[in-house]
FIGU-478196 format. One line per 5 residues: number of its first residue (from 1); their letters; for each residue x negated, z negated, y of C-alpha. Coordinates in steps of 0.001 Angstrom, whole numbers, padded with zeros to 6 digits, always signed. Each point is the difference from the previous one (the first is absolute). Layout:
<atoms>
NUM = a = X/Z/Y  ...;
</atoms>
This chain:
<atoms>
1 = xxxxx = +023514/+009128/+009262  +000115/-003875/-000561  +000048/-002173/+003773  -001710/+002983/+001169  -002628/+000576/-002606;
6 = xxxxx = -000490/+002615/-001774  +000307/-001546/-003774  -000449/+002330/-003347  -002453/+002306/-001398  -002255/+003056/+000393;
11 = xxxxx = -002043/+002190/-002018  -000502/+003183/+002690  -000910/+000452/+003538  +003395/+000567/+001032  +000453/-003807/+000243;
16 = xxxxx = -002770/-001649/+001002  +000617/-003849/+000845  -000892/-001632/+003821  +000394/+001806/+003152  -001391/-002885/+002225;
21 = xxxxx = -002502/+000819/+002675  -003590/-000914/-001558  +000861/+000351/-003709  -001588/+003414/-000241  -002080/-000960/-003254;
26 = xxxxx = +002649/-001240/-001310  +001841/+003256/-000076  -002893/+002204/-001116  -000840/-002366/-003120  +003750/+000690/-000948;
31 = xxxxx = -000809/+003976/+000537  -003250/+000031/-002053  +001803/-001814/-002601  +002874/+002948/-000213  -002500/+002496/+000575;
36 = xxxxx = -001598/-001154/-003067  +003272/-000564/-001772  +000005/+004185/+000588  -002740/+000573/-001812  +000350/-002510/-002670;
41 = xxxxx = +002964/+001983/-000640  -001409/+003219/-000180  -003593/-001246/-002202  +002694/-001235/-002573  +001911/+003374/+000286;
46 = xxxxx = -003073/+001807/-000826  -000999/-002065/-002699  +003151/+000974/-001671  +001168/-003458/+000285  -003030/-001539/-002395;
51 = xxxxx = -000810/-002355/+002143  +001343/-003086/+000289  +002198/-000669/+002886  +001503/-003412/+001985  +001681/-000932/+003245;
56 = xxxxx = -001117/-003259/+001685  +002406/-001585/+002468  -001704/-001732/+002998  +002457/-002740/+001695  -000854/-001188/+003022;
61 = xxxxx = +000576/-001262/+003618  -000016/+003505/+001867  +002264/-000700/+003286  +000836/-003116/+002188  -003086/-001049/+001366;
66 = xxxxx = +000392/-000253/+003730  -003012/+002151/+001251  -002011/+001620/+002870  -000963/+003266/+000595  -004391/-001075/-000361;
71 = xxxxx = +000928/-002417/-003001  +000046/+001100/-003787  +003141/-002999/-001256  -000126/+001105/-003654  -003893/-000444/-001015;
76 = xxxxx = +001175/-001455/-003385  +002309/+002918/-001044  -002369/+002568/+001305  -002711/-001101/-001981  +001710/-000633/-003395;
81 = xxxxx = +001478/+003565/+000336  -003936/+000953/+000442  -000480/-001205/-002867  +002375/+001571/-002219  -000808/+003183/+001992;
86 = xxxxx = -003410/-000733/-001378  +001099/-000564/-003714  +001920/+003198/+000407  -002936/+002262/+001316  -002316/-001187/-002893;
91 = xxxxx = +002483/+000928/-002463  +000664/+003354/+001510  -004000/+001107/-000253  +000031/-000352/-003396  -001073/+003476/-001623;
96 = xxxxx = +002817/+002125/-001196  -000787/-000670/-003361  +000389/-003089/-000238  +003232/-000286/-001690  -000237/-003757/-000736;
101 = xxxxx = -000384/-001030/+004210  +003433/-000722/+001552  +001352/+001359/+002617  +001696/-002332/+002984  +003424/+000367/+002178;
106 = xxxxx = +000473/-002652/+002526  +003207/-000797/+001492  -000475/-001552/+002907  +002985/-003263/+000701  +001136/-001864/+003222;
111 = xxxxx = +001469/-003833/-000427  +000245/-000138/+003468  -001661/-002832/+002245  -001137/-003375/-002242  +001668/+002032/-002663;
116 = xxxxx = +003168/-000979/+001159  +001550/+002882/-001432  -001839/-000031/-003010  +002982/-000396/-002049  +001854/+003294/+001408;
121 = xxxxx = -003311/+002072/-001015  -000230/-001522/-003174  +003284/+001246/-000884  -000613/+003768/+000997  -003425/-000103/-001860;
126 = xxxxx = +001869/-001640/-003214  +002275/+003440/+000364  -002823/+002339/+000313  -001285/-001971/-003292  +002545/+001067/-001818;
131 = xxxxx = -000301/+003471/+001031  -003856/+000866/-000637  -001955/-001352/-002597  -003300/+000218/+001585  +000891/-003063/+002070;
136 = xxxxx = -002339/-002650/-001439  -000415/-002551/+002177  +000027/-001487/+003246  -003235/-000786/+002446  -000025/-002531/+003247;
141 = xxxxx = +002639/-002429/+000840  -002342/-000812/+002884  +000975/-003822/+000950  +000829/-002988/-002065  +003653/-000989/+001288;
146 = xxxxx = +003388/-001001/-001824  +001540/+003920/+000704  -003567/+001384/-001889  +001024/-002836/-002853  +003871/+001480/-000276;
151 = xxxxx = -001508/+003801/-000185  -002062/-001281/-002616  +002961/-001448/-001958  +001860/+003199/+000471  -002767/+002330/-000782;
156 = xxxxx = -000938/-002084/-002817  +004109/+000162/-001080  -000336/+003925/+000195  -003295/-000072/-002232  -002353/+001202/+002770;
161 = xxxxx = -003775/-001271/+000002  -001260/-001394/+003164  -003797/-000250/+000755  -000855/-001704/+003449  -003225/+000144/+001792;
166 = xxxxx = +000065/-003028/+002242  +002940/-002532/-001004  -001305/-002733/-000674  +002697/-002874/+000288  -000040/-002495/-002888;
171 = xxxxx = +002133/+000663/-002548  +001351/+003147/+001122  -000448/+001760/-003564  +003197/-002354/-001082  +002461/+002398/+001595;
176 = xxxxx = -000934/+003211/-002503  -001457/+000041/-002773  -001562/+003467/+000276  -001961/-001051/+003500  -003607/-000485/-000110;
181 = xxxxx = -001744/-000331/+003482  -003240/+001065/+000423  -001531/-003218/+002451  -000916/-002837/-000734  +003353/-002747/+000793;
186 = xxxxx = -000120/-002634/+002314  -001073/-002438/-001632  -003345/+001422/-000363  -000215/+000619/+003365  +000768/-003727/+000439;
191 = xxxxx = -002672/-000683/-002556  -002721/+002397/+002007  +001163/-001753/+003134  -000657/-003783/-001049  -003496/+001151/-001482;
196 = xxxxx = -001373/+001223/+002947  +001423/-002711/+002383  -002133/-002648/-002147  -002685/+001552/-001449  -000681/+002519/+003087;
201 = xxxxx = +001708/-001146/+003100  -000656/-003838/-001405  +002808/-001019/+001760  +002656/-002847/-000940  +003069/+000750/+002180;
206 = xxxxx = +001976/+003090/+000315  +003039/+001546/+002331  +002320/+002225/-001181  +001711/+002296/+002057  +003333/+002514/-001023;
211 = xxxxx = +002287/+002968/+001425  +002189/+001980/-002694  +000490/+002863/+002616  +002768/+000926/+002347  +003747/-001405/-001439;
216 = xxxxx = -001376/-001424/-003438  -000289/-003307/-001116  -002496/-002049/-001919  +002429/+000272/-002895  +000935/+003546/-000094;
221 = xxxxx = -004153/+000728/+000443  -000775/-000698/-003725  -003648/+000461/+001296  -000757/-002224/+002616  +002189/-002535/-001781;
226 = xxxxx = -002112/+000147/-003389  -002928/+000143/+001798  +001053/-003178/+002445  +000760/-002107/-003014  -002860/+001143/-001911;
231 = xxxxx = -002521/-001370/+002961  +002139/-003106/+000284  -000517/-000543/-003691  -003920/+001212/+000014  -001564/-002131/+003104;
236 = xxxxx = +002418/-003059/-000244  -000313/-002616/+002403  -002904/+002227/+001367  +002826/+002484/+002170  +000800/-002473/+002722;
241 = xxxxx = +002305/+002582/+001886  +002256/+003175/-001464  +002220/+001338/+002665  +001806/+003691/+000833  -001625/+001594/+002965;
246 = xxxxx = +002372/+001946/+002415  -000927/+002719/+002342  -000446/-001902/+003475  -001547/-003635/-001629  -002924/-001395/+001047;
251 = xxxxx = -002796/-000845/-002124  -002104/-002179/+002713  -000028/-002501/-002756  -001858/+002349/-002383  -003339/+000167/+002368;
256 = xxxxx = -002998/-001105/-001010  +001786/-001000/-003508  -003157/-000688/-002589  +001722/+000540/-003113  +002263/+002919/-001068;
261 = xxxxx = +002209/+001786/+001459  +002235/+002006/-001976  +002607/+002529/+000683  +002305/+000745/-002683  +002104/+002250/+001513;
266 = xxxxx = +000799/+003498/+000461  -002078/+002441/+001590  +002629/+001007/+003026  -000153/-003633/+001441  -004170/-000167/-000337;
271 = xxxxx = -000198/+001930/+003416  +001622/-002317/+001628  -001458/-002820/-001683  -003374/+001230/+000705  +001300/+000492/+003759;
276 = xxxxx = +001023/-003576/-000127  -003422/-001445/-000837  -001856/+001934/+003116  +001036/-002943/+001726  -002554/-001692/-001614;
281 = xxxxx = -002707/+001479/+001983  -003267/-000723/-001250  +001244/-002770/-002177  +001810/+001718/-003021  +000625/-001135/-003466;
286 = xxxxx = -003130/-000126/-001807  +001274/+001287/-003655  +002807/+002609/+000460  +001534/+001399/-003256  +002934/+002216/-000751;
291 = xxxxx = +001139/+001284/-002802  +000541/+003652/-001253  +003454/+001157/+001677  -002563/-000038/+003486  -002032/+002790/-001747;
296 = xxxxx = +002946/+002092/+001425  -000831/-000894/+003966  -003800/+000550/-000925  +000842/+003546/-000618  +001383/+000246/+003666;
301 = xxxxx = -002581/+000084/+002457  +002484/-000333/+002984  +001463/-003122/-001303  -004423/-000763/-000517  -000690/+000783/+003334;
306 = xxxxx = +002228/-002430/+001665  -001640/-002782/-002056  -002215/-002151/+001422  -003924/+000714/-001050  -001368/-003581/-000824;
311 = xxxxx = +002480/-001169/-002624  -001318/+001543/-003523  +002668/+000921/-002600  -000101/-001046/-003726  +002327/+002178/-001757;
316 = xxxxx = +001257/+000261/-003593  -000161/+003008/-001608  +000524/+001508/-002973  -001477/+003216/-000299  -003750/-000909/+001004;
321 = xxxxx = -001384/+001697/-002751  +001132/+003363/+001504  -001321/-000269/+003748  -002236/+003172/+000297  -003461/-002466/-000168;
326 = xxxxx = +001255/-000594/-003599  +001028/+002963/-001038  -002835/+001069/+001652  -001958/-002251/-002017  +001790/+000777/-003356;
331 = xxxxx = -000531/+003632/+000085  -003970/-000959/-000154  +000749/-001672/-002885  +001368/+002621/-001843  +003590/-001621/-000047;
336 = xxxxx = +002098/+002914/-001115  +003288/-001292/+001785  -000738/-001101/+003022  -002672/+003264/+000925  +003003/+002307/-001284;
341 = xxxxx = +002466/-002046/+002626  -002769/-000029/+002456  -000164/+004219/-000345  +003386/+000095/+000089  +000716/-002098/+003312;
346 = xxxxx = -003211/+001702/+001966  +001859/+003514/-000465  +000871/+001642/+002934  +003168/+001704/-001510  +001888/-003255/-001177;
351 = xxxxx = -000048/-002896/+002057  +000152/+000206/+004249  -002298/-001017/+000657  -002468/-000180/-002871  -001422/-003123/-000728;
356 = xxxxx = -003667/-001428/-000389  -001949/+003294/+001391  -003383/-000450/+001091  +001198/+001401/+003612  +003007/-001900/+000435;
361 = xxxxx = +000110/-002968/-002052  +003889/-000424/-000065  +001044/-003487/-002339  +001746/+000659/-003037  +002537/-002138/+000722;
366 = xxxxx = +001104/-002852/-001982  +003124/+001473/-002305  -001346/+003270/-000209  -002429/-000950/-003408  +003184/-002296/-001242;
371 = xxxxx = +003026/+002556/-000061  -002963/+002319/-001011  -000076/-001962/-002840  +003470/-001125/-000721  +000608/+003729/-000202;
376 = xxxxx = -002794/+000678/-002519  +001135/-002568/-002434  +003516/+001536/-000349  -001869/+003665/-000189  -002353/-001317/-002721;
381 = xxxxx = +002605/-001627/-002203  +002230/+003111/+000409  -002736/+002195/-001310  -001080/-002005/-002754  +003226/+000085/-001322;
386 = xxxxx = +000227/+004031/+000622  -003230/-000231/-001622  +001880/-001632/-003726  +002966/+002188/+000331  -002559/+003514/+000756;
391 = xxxxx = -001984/-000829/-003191  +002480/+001454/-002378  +000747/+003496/+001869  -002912/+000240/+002935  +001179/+003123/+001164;
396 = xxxxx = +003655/-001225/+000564  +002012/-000198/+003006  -000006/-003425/+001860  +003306/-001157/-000097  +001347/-002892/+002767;
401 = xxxxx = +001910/-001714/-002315  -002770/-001099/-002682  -000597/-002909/+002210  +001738/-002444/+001506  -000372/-002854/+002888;
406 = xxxxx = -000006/-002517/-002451  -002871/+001344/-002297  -002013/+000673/+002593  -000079/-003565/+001748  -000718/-001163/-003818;
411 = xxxxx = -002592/+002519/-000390  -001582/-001390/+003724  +000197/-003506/-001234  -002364/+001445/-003659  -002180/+001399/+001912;
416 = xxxxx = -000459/-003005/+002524  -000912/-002504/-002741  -003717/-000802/-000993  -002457/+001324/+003066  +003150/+001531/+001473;
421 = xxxxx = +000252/+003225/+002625  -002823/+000415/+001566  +001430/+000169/+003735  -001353/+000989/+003104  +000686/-003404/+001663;
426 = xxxxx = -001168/-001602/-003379  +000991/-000417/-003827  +003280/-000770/-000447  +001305/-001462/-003328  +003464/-001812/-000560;
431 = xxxxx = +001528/-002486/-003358  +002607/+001364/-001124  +002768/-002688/+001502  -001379/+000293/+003681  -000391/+002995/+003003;
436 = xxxxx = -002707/-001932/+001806  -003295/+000980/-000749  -002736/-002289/-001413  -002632/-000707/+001886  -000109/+003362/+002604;
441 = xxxxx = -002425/-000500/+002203  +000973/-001019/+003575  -002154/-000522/+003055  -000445/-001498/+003365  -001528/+002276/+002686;
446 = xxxxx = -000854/-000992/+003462  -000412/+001560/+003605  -001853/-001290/+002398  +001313/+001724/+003078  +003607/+001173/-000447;
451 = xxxxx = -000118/+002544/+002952  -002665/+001774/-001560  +001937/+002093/-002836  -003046/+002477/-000888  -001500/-002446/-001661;
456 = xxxxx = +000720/-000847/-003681  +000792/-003251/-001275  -002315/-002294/-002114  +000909/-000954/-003010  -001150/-003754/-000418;
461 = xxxxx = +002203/-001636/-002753  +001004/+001351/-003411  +002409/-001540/-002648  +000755/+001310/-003266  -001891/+003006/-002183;
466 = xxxxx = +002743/+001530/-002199  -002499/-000134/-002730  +001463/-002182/-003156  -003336/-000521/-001241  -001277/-002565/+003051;
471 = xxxxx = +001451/-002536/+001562  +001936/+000267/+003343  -001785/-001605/+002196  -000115/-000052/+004191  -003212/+000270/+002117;
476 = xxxxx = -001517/+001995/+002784  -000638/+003197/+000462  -003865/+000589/+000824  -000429/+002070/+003433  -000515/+003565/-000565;
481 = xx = -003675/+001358/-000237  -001037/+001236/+003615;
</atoms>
């Protein structure tokens, strides 16, 4: 225990992370995950050990969260543990014969609350590195802030890999150079941001709102500070106002604003925010945008239900390409990797609940397809390079030690050159010098009425392709077909 947090690492159901009131999906994620670990196990015991065989770390914010007994406080964590779970499950329906398809262990980390602890779980997981080969790599990190940047440093001293769904703060890849994140950074956020204020919105002025969360700062939050710069440096002379927002501020001054309104903050202060502007009656801010850290209070209908119902929400996202409409849409297409994720996610033996069924049309969730793929990419790289040392003796043993951290981020960065991994969420592709991808698509999505939270979000403005081939370019999204 570390200030009363529960801080180290798990890879059975005899420790299972969170006992708060509310966070039961949060638990049973963690026991699916060793559940499969079980049979992972046994599949490679069976295959005489042919099969190759890794053990992802996910590190994450697990406890801390003050909660309440009807509200899920860990949406993020949840979801990119659903997504590994996900990555797992496909790998463990492989057929038995298949003696090239790798088999996945996932240990399952606490950092504690912001990740303040980050550096105490590092440490145990550099230990248990030493121990078992099979550890490969690490998966999450979860939020952009200076304790996330000194666990990078230190995992990156120890020779650990780190692939992160959703960080996204400028120049976070500086701190290791075996990190590649797999969202878009900041400052093509900023970039999406600025197009659709002029070319959409067609407005000329712009105020910037910003919280860092509870006992942070705008310098310790290396995302809200890169992204806060990186508007300043964008619209210019056209923000007229950037100022932190604190629980209990009014935002009279905000009604009936014409141009936009941005929130660049994170999601546990957008409650209150959105509380703040009910005072605006029937004169709210016509162009309210926020960026993607709200996706997390979108995923919480009781926070949604408090909201008030005539203030629509443009949201950043960066996952749009895996809403259940697109993969919906994919899977008509014939697009082999998104219909095999959409299978996977509709089962009724992996995720609780499933997601995208006909009869209860439950959202993917944003990190889900994005730690689904961050896993995949260190799963394919380990296999291809099983695949090299296999060709001499087929029938041999696999043996841990034939690869190491190191060749397998190098063997992720090969493979994520030309038209890249072909990701859930999007292509990803990296240069060799940088772990920001180029040009990964990123969206804007928009509610109309907050409240209502069975109804999915519209995706309306698009940046970026992930194809090398064409031009990045920004634009609308045309309305779905009715």
């Amino acid at each position: 225990m570390v200030d009363g947090e529960c801080v180290g690492y798990s890879d059975t159901a005899a420790q299972v992370f969170n006992t708060d009131p509310g966070q039961e999906r949060l638990r049973a994620v963690q026991r699916r995950i060793f559940a499969q670990n079980r049979a992972a196990e046994d599949i490679w015991q069976r295959s005489d050990r042919r099969r190759p065989y890794l053990t992802l770390v996910y590190l994450g914010t697990l406890t801390g969260n003050r909660t309440r007994a009807d509200e899920e406080s860990y949406v993020s964590e949840r979801e990119e543990l659903e997504g590994m779970a996900t990555a797992q499950r496909a790998l463990l329906l492989e057929p038995a014969s298949a003696d090239g398809a790798a088999l996945l262990r996932i240990v399952v980390a606490n950092g504690g609350r912001q990740m303040r602890h980050a550096g105490q779980a590092v440490s145990m997981l550099a230990d248990l590195a030493r121990d078992d080969p099979t550890v490969l790599g690490v998966v999450g990190m979860v939020e952009s802030r200076r304790s996330t940047a000194d666990a990078l440093r230190e995992l990156n001293r120890v020779g650990l890999p780190v692939l992160a769904p959703t960080l996204s703060a400028d120049r976070i890849d500086a701190h290791s150079r075996l990190y590649l994140q797999v969202s878009a950074p900041n400052a093509d956020q900023v970039r999406m941001v600025e197009a659709y204020a002029r070319n959409v919105l067609r407005v000329d002025e712009a105020h910037v709102y910003w919280t860092t969360g509870e006992n942070s700062s705008l310098a310790d939050d290396l995302y809200v500070g890169t992204l806060v710069e990186g508007l300043r440096q964008r619209f210019g002379s056209r923000i007229t106002s950037v100022d932190e927002w604190r629980t209990g501020h009014r935002l009279t001054a905000e009604c009936g604003f014409p141009g936009l309104l941005f929130y660049a903050g994170r999601w546990s202060e957008f409650n209150g925010f959105m509380r703040a502007l009910r005072e605006c009656g029937d004169n709210p801010p016509r162009h309210l945008v926020a960026d993607d850290s709200v996706n997390r209070y979108m995923a919480n209908p009781a926070l949604r239900d408090a909201a008030p119902g005539n203030i629509p929400v443009t949201y950043v996202s960066k996952a749009a390409l895996a809403t259940c409409p697109a993969l919906r849409d994919a899977a008509s297409r014939r697009d082999d990797t998104r219909a095999g994720f959409l299978d996977l996610v509709q089962a009724r033996n992996l995720l609780d609940p499933p997601r995208c069924r006909p009869e209860s049309p439950v959202p993917v969730g944003e990190r889900v397809s994005l730690a689904y793929d961050a896993a995949m990419m260190l799963v394919r790289a380990m296999e291809s390079l099983a695949a090299r040392l296999r060709h001499a003796d087929p029938r041999r043993r696999w043996e841990p030690t034939s690869v190491n951290p190191v060749s397998v981020h190098a063997e992720v960065l090969r493979q994520t050159t030309g038209r890249g991994h072909p990701g859930v969420a999007g292509p990803i592709r990296y240069t060799p010098d940088s772990g920001e991808p180029l040009d990964k698509p990123i969206s804007l999505m928009r509610v109309e009425r907050v409240p209502e939270v069975t109804v999915e979000p519209v995706e309306v403005f698009r940046c970026g392709d992930g194809d090398p081939s064409t031009a990045a370019a920004c634009g609308p999204v045309p309305p779905p077909a009715p």
